[in-house]
N, C-alpha and C positions, 0 to 999 in steps of 0.2 A: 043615157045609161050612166055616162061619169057624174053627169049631174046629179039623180039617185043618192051614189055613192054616197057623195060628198054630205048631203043633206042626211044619208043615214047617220055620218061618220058626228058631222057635227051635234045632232040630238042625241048622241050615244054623249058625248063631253058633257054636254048637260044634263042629263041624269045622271053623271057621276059624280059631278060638282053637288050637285042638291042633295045626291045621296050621302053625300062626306066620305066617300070613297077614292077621294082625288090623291094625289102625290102627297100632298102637303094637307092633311088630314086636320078635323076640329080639333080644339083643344078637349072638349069632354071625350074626343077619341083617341087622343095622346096620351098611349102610356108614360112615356121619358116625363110630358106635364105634367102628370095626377103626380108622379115620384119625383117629379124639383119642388113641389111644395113642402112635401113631408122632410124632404133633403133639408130641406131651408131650415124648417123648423128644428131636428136633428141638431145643424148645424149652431144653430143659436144655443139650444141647449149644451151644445159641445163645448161653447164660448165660455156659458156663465159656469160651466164645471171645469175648464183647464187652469185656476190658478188652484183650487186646491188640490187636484191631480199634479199639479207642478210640486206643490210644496211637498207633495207626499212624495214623491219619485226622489225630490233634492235632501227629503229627509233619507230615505233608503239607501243612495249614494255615499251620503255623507257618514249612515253609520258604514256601511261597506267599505269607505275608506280609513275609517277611524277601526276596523279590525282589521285592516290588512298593514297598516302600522303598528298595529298591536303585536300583529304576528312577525313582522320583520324586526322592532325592536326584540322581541323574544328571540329570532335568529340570529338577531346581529349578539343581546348577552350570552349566547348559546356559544356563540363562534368565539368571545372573547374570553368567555371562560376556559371553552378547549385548547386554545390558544396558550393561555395562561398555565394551564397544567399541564400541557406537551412544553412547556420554556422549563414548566419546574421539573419533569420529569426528565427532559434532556440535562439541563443542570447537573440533579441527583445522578444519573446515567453517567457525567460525566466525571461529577465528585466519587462517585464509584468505582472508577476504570483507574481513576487517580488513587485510589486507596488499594487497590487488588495489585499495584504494581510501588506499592509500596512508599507512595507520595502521600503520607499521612496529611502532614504542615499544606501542601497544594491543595489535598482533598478538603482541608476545615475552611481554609479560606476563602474557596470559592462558594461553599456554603455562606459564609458567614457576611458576603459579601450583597448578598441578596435581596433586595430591598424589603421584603416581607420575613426575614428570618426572626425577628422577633417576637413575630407572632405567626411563625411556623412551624408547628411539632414535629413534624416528618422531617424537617431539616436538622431540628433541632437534637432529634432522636438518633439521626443518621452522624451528626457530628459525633455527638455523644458515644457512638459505636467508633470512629475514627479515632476517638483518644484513648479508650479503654485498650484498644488493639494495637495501637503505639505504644501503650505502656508498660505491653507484653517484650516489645522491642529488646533485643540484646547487639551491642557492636561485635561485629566478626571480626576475629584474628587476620590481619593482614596478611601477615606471613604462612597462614594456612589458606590462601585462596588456589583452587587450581585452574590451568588451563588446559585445554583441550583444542584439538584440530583438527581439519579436516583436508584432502584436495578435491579436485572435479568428484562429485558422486556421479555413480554408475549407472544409466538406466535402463540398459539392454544388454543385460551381463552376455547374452549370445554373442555381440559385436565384441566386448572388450575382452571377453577369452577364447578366440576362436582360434586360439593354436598358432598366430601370426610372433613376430618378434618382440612384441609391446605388450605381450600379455603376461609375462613375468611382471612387470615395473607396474603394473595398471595392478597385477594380484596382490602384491607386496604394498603399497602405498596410498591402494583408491579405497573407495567406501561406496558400497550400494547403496540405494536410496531405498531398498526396503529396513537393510541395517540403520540405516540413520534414521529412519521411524523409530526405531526399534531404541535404538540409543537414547535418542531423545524424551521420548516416554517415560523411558524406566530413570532419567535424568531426574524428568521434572515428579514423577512418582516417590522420589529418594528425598524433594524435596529443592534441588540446585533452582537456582535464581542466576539470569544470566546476571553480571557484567560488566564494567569495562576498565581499561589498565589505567582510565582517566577518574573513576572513582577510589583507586588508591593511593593516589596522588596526586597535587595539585601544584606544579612550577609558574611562579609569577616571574613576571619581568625586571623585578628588581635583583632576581637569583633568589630570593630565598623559595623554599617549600614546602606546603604542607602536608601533615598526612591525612590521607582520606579516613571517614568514618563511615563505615557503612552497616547501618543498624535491619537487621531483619529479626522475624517472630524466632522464639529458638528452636521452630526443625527446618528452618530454612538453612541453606548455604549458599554463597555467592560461587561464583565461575566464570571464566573467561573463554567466549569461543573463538576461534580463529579459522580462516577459511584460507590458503594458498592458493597463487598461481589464477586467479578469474580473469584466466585472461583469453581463455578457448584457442590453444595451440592449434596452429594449424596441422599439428599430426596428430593432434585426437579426432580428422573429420572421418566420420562414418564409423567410430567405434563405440558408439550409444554413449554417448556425450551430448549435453546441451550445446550449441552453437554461439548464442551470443543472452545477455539480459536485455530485453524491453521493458518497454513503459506500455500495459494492454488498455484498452479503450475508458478504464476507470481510472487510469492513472497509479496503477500497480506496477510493481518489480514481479513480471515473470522471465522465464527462460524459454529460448525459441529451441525446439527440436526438430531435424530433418529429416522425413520418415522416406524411406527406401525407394518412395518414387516422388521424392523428390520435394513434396508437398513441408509445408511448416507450419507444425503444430504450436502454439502459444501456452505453456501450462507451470503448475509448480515441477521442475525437471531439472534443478538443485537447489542447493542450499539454500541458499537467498529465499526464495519463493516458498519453500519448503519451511521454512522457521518461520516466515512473517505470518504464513496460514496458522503457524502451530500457535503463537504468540494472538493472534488476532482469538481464539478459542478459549486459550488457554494465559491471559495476560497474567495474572500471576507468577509466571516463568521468567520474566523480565523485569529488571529495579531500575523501575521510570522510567521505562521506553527503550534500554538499550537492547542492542540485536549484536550484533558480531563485529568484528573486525576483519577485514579484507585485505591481505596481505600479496599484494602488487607489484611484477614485472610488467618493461615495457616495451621489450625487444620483439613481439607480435601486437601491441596496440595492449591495447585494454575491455576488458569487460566485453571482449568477443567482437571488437569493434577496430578497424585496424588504422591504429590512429600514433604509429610511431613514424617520424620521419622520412624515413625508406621508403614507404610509399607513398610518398609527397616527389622527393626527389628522386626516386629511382638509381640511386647510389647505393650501395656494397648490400646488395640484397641477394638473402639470402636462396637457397631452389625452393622449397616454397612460398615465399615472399612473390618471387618473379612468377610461379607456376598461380599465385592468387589473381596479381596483375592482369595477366595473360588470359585467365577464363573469365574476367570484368572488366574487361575494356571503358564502361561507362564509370567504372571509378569515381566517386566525387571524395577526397581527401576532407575538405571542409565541410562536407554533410557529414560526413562519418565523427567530425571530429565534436558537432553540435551535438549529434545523434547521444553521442559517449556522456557527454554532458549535463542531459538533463537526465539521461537513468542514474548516473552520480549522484546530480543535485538530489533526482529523489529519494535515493537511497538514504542520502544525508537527512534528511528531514525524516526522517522515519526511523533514526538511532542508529543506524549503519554509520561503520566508520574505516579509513583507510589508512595503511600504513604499509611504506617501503619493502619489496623483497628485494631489495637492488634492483636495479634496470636488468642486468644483465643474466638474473638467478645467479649471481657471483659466489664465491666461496670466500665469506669471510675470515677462514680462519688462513686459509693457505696466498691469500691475495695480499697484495702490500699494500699500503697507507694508499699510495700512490695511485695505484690498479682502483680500488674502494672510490679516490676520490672523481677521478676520471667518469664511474661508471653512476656516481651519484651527480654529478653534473648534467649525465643525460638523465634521470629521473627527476630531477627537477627542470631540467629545459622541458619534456616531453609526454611527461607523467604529470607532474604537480599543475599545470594548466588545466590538465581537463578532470584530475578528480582532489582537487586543492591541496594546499599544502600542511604535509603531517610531522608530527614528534614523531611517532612510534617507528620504529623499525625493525624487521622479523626477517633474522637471517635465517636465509635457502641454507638447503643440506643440513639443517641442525646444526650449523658452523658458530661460530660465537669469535669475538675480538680480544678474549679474554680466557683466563683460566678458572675457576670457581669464586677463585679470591676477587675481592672487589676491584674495580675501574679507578685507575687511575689518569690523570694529566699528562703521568710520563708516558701513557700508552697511547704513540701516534693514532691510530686508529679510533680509539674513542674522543682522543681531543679533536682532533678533524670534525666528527660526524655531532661532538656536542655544540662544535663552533657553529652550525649549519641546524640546530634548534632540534634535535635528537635529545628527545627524555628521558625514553621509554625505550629497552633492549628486549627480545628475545628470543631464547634462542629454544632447542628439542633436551628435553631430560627426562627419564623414563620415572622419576620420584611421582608420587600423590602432590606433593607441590613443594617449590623451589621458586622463592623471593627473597631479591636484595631489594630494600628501599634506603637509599641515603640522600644526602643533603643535595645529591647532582644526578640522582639517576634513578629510575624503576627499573628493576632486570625481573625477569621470571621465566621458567623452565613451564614448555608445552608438552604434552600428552601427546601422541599422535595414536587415534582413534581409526587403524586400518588392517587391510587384511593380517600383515605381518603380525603385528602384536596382538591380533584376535588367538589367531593362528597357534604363536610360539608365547606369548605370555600371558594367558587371561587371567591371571589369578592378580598381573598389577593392575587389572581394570575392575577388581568384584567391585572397587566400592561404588563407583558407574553402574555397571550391568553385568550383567551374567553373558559371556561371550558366548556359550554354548547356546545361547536360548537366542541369540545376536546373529552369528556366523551365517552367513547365505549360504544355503546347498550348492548353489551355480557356481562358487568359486570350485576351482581346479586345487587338489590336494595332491603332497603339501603345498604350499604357500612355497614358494621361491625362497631359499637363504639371501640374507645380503651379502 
């Protein structure tokens, strides 16, 4: 039987062999065979057409390349033209800002300075407007400049008039910060240009001095503003007052305020802040960049920053002093003192300027030589360090060293304070304006621009503003006598 089998199994092999039905098949029975030849041939044919397929592809490339240079050279003179007209148009922008603030001479030469200005009409055209509009220029009367002032403006007249002890003094002597919009406006509407007691005179080191010339269009007028006291007394805290000046994440002078839980707001919330917005809008209000003058005590630190010795050394301090100490234990005296410093520095760069109210808010008129020189000794040991050292000096209380009549040498008081590099005096005078300039001294009579003289005398502010249109409702009537 197995024999059978086997003899079936092996005649079955051989008819499948003969049949060409085996594993490994004829080649006329091999598909993959009959298709390597035709492959082959393909292939050959493939050969003798890939060099001009090559050349046609490295032609295609190469134009592909030679316009995608085309196009980037076209974006690169695209980008350097724009380029070139944002340098010209920031230029103009800037010869512009210089001519709106009355830097005629600045504004043509940075035009004319330009390497394409002689064959640029636009600049051309633009100087051309800078000299016709200087030549409208007239010099202002020295002796008719007025100044004006201000102290801490109000920003929550609820806080500063709540019927407490301090709302007399705050009624009589402050100024809200809706009124000082309000001022300011109809200021710069009237025509005023700020500014400074450094453009009416000019003292060199040799002693002599010149006088200032200050040329505006004829409806402009010059002014002098002044700001007292930035120094955020520690008893104005919580009577809607600003707290201290900062430097905010742009590198701006704003005012911190402390809102009733506690939190601090960043914003314009006095003066400072408040005029750089008005001026940054409205530059034409300022002759070349000046902004005010800050008139400095340094008996609580400076600039809301508490940077007088007392709280270094913990000597003859005062109940609030020690009541500050006491709720900031983490005190750092020398941050404080950096901190003061650089919102000086910036102030400074930006046309702010600083000038003496005594250290001590002193009374110049009733203090002796002596008293004066003591207290000027700590304003320069303590003061002059951290917001540099100034001529100008603006006595507290409207006091003065002098009587109407000019300064003299024989007056201890002014020889003292002129030995110590004091050029510039002044003092509170209710005139439209009051100027001494001589051979050793600028004196000038301030305005003060506050409730009281809204109150009791508007009629010496018409040529300012209209006090009735001025006046805050919130203020408490009448206004407190002095």
């Amino acid at each position: 039987m197995k024999k059978n089998v086997r003899m079936i199994l092996i005649l079955f092999c051989i008819t499948s062999l003969l049949s060409g039905c085996a594993l490994l098949p004829f080649s006329d029975d091999n598909p993959f065979a009959k298709q390597g030849g035709k492959k082959g041939e393909k292939e050959v044919a493939k050969i003798e057409e890939d060099p001009q397929s090559q050349s046609e592809e490295s032609q295609e490339q190469e134009d592909k390349d030679q316009k995608q240079k085309e196009e980037n050279k076209q974006k690169e003179d695209k980008e350097k033209k724009d380029k070139e007209a944002e340098k010209e148009k920031t230029v103009k922008e800037q010869a512009d800002l210089l001519a709106a603030m009355y830097d005629y001479d600045g504004a043509i030469q940075l035009l004319q300075s330009q390497p394409d200005y002689s064959s640029n009409t636009e600049l051309q055209e633009a100087v051309a407007g800078y000299e016709a509009t200087k030549a409208t220029c007239v010099e202002y009367p020295l002796e008719e400049i007025t100044h004006v002032f201000y102290h801490t403006l109000i920003k929550d007249t609820s806080k500063a008039f709540d019927g407490d002890s301090k709302e007399a003094g705050y009624n009589q002597v402050m100024t809200t910060i809706d009124e000082f919009n309000k001022i300011t406006q109809s200021m710069y509407e009237k025509g005023y240009v700020l500014v400074s007691l450094h453009d009416m005179a000019t003292f060199h080191e040799d002693g002599t001095v010149t006088r200032g010339k200050i040329m505006l269009p004829p409806d402009k007028k010059p002014f002098v503003l002044s700001q007292d006291d930035v120094s955020y007394y520690h008893y104005m805290d919580g009577d809607g007052m600003a707290s201290r000046l900062v430097l905010d994440e742009n590198g701006d002078v704003k005012a911190e305020y402390v809102e009733d839980d506690g939190t601090v707001s960043v914003g314009d919330y006095d003066l400072v802040p408040l005029l750089d917005t008005f001026i940054d809008e409205h530059p034409d209000f300022s002759y070349r960049g000046r902004k005010g003058i800050l008139a400095m005590t340094g008996y609580n630190g400076v600039l809301g920053y508490r940077t007088d010795i007392a709280y270094k050394t913990g000597e003859n301090l005062s109940e609030d002093q020690q009541k500050f100490l006491d709720q900031n234990p983490d005190f750092d005296y020398e941050k404080e003192v950096e901190e003061a410093k650089k919102v000086a520095e910036a102030m400074k760069k930006d046309g702010w300027e600083f000038a003496s109210h005594t250290w001590g808010h002193r009374n110049a008129t009733s203090d002796s030589a002596e008293k004066l020189q003591e207290d000027n000794e700590k304003w320069e040991n303590y003061v002059a360090p951290i917001l540099g050292k100034t001529d100008m000096i603006v006595f507290a209380f409207g006091a003065d060293i002098g009587n109407w009549e000019q300064y003299t040498m024989d007056n201890p008081k002014f020889a003292y304070y002129k030995s110590r590099g004091y050029n510039y005096f002044c003092n509170v005078d209710s005139s439209q304006y009051w100027v001494q300039i001589t051979d050793s001294y600028v004196r000038q009579g301030r305005r003060n621009l506050d409730g009281y003289r809204m109150y009791y005398n508007p009629e010496m502010l018409s040529d300012l503003f209209d006090a009735k249109e001025v006046f805050d409702p919130a203020r408490p009537t009448p206004v407190p006598e002095m």
